[in-house]
N, C-alpha and C positions, 0 to 999 in steps of 0.2 A: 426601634422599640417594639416590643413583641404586640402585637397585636390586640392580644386578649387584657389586655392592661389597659384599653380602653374600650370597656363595653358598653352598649349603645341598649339606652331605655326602646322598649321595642313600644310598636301602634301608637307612636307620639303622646304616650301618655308620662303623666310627671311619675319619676321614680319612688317621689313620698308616698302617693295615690296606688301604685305597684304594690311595695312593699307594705303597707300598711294593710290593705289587702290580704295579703299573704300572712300578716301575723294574723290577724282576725281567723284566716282560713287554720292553720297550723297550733295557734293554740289551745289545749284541751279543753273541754266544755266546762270540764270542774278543775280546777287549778290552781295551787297554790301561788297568793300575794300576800301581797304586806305593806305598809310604811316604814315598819320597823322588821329588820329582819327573821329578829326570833319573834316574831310575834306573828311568821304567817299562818294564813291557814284557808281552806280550802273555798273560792267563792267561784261561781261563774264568770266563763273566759271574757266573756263582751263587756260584762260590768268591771273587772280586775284592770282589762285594757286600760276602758276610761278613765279609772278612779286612780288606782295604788301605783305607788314610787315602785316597788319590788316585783316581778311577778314570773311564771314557769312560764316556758314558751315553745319548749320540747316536750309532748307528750312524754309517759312512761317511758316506753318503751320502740319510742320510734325519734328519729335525728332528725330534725326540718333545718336546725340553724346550728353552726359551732360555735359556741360565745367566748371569748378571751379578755381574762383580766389584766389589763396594763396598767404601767403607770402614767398618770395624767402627761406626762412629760414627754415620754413614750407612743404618744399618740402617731406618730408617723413614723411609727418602726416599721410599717409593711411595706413603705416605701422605702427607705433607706434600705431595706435587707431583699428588696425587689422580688416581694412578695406580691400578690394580686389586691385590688385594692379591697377594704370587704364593704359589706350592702351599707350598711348602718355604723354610725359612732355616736354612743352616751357617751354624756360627760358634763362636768363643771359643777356648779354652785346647786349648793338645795336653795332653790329661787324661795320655799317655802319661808325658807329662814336662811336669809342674806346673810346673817353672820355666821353658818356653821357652815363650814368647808368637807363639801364628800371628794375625800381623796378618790384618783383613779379612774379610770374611762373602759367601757367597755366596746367589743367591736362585735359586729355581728356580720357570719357569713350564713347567706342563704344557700344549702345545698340542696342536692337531690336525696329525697331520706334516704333514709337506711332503718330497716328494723337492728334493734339494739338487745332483741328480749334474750331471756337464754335459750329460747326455741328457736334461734334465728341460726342460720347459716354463721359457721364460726369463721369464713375468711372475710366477709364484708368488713364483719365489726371487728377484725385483728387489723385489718385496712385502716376503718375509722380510727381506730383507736393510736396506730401509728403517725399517720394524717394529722391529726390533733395533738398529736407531742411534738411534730417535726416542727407545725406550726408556733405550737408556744415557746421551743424553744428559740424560734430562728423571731418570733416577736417581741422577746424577754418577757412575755404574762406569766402570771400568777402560777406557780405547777400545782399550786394545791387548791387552785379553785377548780370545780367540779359541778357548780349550781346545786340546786338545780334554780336556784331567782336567781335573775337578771335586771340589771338595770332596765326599767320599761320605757322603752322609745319614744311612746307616744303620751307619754306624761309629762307633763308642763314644767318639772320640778328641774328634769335635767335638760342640758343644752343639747340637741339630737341632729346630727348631721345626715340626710337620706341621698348618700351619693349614688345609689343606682340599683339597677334591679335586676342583674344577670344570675343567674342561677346558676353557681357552681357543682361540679359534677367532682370526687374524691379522685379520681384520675388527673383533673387540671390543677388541682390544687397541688397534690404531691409532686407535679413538675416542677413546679416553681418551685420547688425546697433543694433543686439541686443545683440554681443558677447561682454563679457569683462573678460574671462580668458587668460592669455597670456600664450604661448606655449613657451618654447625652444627649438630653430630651429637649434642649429650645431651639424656637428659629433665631438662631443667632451666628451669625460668622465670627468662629472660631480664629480665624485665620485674622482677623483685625487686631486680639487679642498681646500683647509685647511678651515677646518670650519670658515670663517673669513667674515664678512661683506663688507672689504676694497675688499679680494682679490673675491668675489661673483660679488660686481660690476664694479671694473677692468675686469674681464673675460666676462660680458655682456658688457659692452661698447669696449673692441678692437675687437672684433666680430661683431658689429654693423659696428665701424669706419672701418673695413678693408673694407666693401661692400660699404660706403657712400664716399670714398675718392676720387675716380675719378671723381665722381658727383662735389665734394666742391670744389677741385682745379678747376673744369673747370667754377665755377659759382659764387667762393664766395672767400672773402678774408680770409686770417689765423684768426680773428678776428672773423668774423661768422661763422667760423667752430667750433674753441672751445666754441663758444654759442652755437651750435646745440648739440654738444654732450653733453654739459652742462645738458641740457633741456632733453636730454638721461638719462643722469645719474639722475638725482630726479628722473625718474617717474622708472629706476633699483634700487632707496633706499628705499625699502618699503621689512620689512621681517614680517610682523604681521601673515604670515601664515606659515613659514620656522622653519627647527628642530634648526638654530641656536643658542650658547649659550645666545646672546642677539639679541630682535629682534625690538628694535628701531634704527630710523635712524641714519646713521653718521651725523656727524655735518657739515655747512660748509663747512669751512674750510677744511676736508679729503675729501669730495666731491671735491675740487675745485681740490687739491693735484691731486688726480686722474682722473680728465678731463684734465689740463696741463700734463699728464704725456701721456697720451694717445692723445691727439690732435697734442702734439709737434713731438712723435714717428713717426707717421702717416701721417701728412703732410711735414716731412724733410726727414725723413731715409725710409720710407715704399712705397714700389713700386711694384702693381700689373700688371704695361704693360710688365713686362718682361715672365708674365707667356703663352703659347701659347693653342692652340685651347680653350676647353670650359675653361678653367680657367680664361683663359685674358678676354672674355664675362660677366663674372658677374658681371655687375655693381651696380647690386641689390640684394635683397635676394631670387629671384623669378627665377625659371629657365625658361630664354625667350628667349633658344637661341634650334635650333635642334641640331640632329648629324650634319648634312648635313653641316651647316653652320659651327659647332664646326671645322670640317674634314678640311674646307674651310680656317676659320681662323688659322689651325694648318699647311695646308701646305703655307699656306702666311708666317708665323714665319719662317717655315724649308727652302723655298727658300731664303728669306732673308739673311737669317743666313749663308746659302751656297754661296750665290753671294758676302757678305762683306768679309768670305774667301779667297775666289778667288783672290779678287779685290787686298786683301794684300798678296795674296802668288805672283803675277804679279806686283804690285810695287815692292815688295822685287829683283824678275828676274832681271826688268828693272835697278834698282840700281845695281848690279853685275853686269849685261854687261856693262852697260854706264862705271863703275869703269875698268873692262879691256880692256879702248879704243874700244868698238864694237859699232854698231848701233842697237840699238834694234828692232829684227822681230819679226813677228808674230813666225817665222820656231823655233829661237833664244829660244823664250821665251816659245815653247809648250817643245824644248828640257832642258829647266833649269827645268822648273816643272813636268813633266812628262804630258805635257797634250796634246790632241792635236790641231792644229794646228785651225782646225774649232772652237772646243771651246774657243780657245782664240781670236779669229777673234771678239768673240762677245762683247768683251772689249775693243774693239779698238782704245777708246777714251783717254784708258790711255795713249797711246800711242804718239794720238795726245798732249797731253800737255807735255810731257817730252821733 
């Protein structure tokens, strides 16, 4: 796997904290938002950040970011088409209002600008301009969107993925618009595998679904999930280059077999929030998280873990003493558990509700 396909948050700081950064730097001081599309209009960039669903995030006349409109469904086309991953993903529900559905997701790449005005150097921006069609096309987004609003990142309304902070340069990008061998990317022994076409692309799609699930439940119904993976599985039934004993596709029908078999595992029985530091982080196939933050989220999991302990080794207390007529103390309850007296002070609220 190419390297650049996994870029690495640099000076151990968290990618959201980067990027976020970066938009504040990048967008214009006066800048069109909105909630309502047609209704933006021009307020300051620091206030529009905070506040509005909508907002510009490319100066006039200068490129910081390329935005692309896809469809909600769509959201992992840059993977499938082995494109480079991009910095940011909008998407999902207006939280504002739980029952209206905003179709579509947008992706965000951080590049290195480019002047766009028409005093600029006419090969950069024939560059850009190609760059950004190669891109949309090999994404399937929107041709006719153009912005200049964007879904806003950093607004509570949508669901905002900050996978990482590498700054793409119009050079790396248009590389990748010419790749079309596909790699496999797990640590997995291949070679365990039974010469079988069913069980080849069961093993590439729950591999896929294991990384895409936290994404689906938090954006998409059971219904466009097993569409996405659907749409996974054709483009894993293709062996016209493999040692198998047959190498046309399955049918149908055994396609469908094993997208139900794998879509239903995955979003009923399969669950990766329980695993803690880097492993609960990858919500993609991209490694977008450091040590730093891995170490971070590993001791969030281990205090938790230790606090819901406690909490039930001091109800438990509380119940024994209340049962032999006592009142329960803090003094009471450090000597039922062995703990002391301070450390259970800091639970004190159990205390209050008994």
């Amino acid at each position: 796997m190419n390297s650049a396909l996994q870029p690495l948050v640099v000076e151990n700081k968290c990618a959201q904290l980067l990027l976020t950064q970066r938009l504040f730097q990048t967008t214009p001081p006066r800048t069109l938002s909105a909630d309502i599309k047609h209704e933006a209009r021009y307020r300051y960039g620091d206030l529009a950040l905070k506040t509005h669903k909508y907002i510009q995030i490319n100066p006039k006349n200068i490129v910081f970011w390329l935005v692309f409109d896809i469809d909600d469904e769509n959201t992992f086309s840059w993977e499938d088409k082995l494109l480079p991953p991009p910095n940011i993903i909008v998407s999902g529900l207006d939280r504002a209002d739980s029952s209206k559905v905003v179709g579509g997701a947008h992706l965000f790449y951080a590049v290195q600008f480019v002047p766009s005005s028409n005093a600029s150097r006419e090969k950069p921006v024939r560059f850009l301009d190609d760059v950004k069609k190669g891109m949309t096309l090999q994404l399937g987004a929107d041709a006719d969107y153009y912005g200049p609003l964007s879904k806003n990142p950093l607004n509570s309304s949508w669901n905002t993925s900050f996978l990482h902070a590498h700054e793409y340069s119009l050079n790396e990008l248009n590389n990748y618009l010419t790749k079309v061998t596909k790699k496999r990317r797990y640590d997995f022994d291949w070679s365990l595998v039974a010469e079988s076409r069913n069980c080849m692309v069961f093993h590439e799609l729950r591999f896929i679904a294991y990384e895409r699930i936290n994404y689906a439940k938090e954006n998409w119904t059971y219904e466009q999930w097993e569409s996405h993976l659907f749409n996974i599985a054709q483009s894993c039934n293709e062996f016209s280059s493999s040692d198998l004993p047959k190498t046309h596709p399955l049918n149908h029908s055994e396609l469908k077999g094993i997208v139900k078999s794998v879509a239903n595992f995955t979003w009923f029985k399969y669950s990766s929030s329980n695993n803690r530091g880097r492993a609960g982080l990858f919500l993609l196939q991209i490694k977008i998280v450091t040590t730093k933050l891995a170490q971070q989220q590993g001791a969030k999991f281990t205090h938790k873990a230790r606090r819901t302990n406690t909490e039930e080794k001091i109800t438990r207390a509380i119940t024994k003493i209340q049962s032999e007529g006592k009142k329960p103390s803090q003094v009471l309850i450090a000597n039922e558990i062995g703990m002391t007296r301070q450390a259970v002070a800091k639970y004190k609220h159990l205390l209050e509700i008994c």
